[in-house]
Structure formats: structure tokens, C-alpha cells
MMTF fields as JSON, N, C-alpha, C and O atoms, coordinates in Angstrom:
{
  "mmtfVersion": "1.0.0",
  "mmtfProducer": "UNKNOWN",
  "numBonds": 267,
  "numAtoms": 268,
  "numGroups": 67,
  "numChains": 1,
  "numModels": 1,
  "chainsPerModel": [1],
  "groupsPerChain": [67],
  "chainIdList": ["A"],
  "bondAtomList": [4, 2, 8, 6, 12, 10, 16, 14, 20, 18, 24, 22, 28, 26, 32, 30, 36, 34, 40, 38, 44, 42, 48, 46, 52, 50, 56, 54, 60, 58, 64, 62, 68, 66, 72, 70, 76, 74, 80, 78, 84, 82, 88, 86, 92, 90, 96, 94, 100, 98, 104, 102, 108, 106, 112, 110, 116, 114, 120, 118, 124, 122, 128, 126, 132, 130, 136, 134, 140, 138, 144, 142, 148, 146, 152, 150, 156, 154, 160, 158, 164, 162, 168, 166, 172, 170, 176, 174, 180, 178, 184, 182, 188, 186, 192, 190, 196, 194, 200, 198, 204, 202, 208, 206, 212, 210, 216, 214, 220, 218, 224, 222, 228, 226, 232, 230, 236, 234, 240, 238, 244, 242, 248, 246, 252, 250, 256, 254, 260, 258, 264, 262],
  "bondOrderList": [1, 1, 1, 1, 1, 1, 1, 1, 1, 1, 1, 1, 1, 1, 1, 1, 1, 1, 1, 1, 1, 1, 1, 1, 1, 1, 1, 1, 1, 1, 1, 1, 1, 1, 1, 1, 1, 1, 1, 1, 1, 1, 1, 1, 1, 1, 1, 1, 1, 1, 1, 1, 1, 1, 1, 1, 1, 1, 1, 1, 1, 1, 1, 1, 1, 1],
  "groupList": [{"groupName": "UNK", "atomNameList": ["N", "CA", "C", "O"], "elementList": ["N", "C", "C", "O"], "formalChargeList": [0, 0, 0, 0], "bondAtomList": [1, 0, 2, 1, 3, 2], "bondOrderList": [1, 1, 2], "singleLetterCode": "X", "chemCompType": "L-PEPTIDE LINKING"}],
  "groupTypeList": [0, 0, 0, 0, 0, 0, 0, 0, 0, 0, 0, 0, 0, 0, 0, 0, 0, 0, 0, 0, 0, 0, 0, 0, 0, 0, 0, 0, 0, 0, 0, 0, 0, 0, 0, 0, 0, 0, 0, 0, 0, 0, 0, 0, 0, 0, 0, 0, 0, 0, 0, 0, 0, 0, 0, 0, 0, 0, 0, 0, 0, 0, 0, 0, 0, 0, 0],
  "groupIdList": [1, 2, 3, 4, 5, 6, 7, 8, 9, 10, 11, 12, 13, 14, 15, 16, 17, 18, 19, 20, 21, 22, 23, 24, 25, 26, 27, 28, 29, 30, 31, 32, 33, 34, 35, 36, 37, 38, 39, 40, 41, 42, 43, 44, 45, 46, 47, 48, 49, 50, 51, 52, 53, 54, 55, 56, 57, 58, 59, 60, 61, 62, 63, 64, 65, 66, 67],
  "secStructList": [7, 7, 1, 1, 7, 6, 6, 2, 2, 2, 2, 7, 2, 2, 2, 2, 2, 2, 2, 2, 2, 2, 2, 2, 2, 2, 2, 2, 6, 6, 6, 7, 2, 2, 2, 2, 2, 2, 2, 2, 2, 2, 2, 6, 6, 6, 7, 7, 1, 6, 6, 2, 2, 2, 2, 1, 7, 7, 1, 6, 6, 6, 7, 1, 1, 7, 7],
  "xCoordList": [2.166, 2.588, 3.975, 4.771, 4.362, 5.468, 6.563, 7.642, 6.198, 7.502, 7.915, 9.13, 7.349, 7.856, 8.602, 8.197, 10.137, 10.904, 9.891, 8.916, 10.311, 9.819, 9.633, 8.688, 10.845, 10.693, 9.712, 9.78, 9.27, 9.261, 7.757, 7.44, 6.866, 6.15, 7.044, 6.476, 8.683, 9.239, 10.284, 10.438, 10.781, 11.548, 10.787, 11.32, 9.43, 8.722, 7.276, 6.578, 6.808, 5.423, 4.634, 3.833, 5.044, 3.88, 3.758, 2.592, 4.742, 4.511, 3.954, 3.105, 4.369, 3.345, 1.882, 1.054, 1.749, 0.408, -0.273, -1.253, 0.42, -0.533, -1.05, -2.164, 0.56, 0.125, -1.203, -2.317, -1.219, -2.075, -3.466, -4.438, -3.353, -4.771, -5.323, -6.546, -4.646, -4.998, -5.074, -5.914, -4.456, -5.065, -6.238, -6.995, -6.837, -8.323, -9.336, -10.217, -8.805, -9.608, -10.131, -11.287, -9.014, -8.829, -10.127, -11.265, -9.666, -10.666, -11.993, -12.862, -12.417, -13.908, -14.599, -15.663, -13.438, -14.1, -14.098, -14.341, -13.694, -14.056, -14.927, -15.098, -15.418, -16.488, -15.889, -16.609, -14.731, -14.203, -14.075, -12.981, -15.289, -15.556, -14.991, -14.324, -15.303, -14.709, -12.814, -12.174, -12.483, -10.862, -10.62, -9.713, -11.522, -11.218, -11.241, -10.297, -12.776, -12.976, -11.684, -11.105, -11.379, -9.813, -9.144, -8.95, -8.51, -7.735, -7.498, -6.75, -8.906, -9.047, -8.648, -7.934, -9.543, -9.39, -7.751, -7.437, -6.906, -5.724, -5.02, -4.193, -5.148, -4.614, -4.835, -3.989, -6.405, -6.318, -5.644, -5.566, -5.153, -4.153, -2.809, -2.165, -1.921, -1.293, -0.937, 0.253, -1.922, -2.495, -1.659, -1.734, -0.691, 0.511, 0.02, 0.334, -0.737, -1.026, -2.869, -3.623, -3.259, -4.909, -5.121, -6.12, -4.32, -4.637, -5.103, -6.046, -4.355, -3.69, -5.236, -6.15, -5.032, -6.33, -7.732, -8.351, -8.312, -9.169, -9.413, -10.416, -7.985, -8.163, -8.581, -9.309, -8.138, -8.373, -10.058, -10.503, -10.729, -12.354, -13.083, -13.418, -13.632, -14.749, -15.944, -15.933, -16.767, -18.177, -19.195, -18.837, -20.007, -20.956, -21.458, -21.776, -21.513, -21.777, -20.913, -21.312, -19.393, -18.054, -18.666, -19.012, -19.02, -18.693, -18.64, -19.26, -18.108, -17.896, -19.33, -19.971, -19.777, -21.219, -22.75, -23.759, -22.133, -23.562, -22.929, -21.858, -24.548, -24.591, -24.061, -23.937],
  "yCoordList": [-20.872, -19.579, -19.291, -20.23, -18.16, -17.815, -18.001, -18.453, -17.612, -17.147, -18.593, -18.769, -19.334, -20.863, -21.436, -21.489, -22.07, -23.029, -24.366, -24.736, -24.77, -26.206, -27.231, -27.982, -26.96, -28.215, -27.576, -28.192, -26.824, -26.761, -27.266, -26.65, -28.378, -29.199, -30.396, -31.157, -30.659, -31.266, -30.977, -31.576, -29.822, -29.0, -28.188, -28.095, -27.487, -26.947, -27.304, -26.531, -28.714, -29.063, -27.954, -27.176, -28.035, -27.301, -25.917, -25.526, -25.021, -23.803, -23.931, -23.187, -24.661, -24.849, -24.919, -24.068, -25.939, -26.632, -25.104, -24.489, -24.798, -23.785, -22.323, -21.84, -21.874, -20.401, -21.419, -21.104, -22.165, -23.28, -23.008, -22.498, -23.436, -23.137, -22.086, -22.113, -20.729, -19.303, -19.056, -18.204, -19.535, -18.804, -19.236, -18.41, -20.712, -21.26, -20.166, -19.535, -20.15, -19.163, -17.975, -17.62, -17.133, -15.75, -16.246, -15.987, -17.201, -17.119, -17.406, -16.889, -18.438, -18.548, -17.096, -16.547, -16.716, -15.311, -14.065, -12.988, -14.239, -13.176, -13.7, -13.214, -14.724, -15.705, -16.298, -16.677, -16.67, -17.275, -18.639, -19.103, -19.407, -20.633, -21.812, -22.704, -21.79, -23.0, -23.024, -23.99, -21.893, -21.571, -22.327, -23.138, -21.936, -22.269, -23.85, -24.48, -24.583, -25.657, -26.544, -27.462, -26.222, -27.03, -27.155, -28.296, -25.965, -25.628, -27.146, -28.119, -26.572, -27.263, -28.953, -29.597, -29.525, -30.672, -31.505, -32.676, -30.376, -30.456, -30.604, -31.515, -29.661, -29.773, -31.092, -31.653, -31.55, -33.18, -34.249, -35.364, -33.832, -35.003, -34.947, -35.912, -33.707, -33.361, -33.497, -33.433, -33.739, -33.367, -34.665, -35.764, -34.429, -35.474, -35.904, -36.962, -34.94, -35.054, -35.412, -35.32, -35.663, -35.735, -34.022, -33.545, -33.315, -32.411, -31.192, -30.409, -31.4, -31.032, -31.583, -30.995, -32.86, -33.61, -33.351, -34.415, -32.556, -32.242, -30.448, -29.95, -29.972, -28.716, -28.673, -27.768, -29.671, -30.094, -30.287, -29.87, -31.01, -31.093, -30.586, -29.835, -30.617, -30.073, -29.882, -30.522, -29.232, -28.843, -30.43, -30.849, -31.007, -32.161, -31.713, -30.549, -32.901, -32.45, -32.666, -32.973, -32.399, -31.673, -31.021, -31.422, -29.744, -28.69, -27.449, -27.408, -26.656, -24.963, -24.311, -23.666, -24.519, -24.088, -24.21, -23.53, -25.639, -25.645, -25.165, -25.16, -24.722, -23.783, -25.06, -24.887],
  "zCoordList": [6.427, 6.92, 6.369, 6.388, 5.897, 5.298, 5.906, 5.525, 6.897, 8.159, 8.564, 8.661, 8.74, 9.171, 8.187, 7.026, 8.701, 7.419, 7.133, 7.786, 6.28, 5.019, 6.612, 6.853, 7.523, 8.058, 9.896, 10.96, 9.759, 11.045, 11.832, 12.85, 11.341, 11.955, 12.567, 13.35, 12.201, 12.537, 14.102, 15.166, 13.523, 14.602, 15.634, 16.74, 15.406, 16.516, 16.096, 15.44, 16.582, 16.391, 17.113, 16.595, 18.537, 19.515, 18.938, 18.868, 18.476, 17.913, 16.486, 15.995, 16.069, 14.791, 14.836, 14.511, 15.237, 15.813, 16.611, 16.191, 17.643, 17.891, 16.874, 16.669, 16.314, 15.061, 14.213, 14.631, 13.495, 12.992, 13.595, 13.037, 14.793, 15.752, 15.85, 15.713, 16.129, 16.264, 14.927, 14.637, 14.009, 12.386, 12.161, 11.651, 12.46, 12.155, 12.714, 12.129, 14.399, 14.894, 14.505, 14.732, 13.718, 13.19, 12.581, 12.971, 11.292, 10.323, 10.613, 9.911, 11.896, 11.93, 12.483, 12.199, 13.452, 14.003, 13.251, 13.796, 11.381, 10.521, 9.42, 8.302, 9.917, 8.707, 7.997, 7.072, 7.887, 6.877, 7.29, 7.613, 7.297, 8.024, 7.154, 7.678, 5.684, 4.604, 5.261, 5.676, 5.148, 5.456, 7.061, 7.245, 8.075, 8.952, 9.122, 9.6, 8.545, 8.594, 7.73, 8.311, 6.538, 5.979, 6.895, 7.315, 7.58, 8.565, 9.333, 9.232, 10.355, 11.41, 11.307, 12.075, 9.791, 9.677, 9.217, 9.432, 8.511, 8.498, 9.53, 9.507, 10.879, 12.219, 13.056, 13.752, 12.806, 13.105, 12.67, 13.186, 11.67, 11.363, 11.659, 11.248, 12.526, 13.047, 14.004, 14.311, 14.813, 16.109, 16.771, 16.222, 18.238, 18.415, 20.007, 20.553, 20.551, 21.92, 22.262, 21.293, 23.155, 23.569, 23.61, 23.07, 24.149, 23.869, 22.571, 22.456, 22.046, 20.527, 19.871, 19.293, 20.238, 19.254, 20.273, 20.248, 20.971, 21.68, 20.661, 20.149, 20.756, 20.12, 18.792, 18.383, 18.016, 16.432, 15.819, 14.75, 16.825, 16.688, 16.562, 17.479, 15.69, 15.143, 16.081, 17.133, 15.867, 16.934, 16.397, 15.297, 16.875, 16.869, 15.497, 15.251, 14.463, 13.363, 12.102, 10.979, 12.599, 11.746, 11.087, 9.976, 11.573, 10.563, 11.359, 12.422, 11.037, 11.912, 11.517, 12.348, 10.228, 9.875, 10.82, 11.009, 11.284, 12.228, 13.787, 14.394, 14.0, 15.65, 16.645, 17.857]
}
């Protein structure tokens, strides 16, 4: 994201992590599922809390493609 400095998964994880989350979303909820699925799997490796890493997961399967 543009607007975020170089360092700021360091200085504001939780706001990161979340704009991060709501952009995957954007994209699965305009079809842009390949975009969302990178996304998502990028955010799992991020992911610092049970929570965070609950939000990061993929649907049974890993993939956003299947129902």
C-alpha cells in the first residue's frame, strides 16, 4: 500500500495487518480471487496473534476458489 512507510509492519503491525485484511477482502468480493488468495497467504506469515492467524486462513481446501 502506498500510503504506509517501508517500516510500518514494524511500527503498526495491527493496522497493517488489518488495511492487509480488508484489501484481500475487497478483492475476493470483486473476483479478484488469485489477488486475494496471494494476499491472504502473505498475511499468514505475518500473522503475530491466534487471532490474526485465525483471520489469515484459508477456507478447507486453501484456496478462495473452492465453495
Amino acid at each position: 500500500m502506498a500510503l504506509l512507510v517501508e517500516d510500518s509492519w514494524e511500527r503498526r503491525h495491527e493496522l497493517t495487518f488489518a488495511l492487509e485484511l480488508h484489501r484481500a477482502e475487497c478483492e475476493f468480493l470483486t473476483g479478484a480471487l488469485a489477488e486475494a488468495e496471494q494476499r491472504l497467504a502473505a498475511l499468514s506469515t505475518r500473522a503475530a496473534t491466534t487471532v490474526e492467524t485465525s483471520h489469515g486462513h484459508l477456507p478447507a481446501g486453501g484456496s478462495v476458489h473452492d465453495p
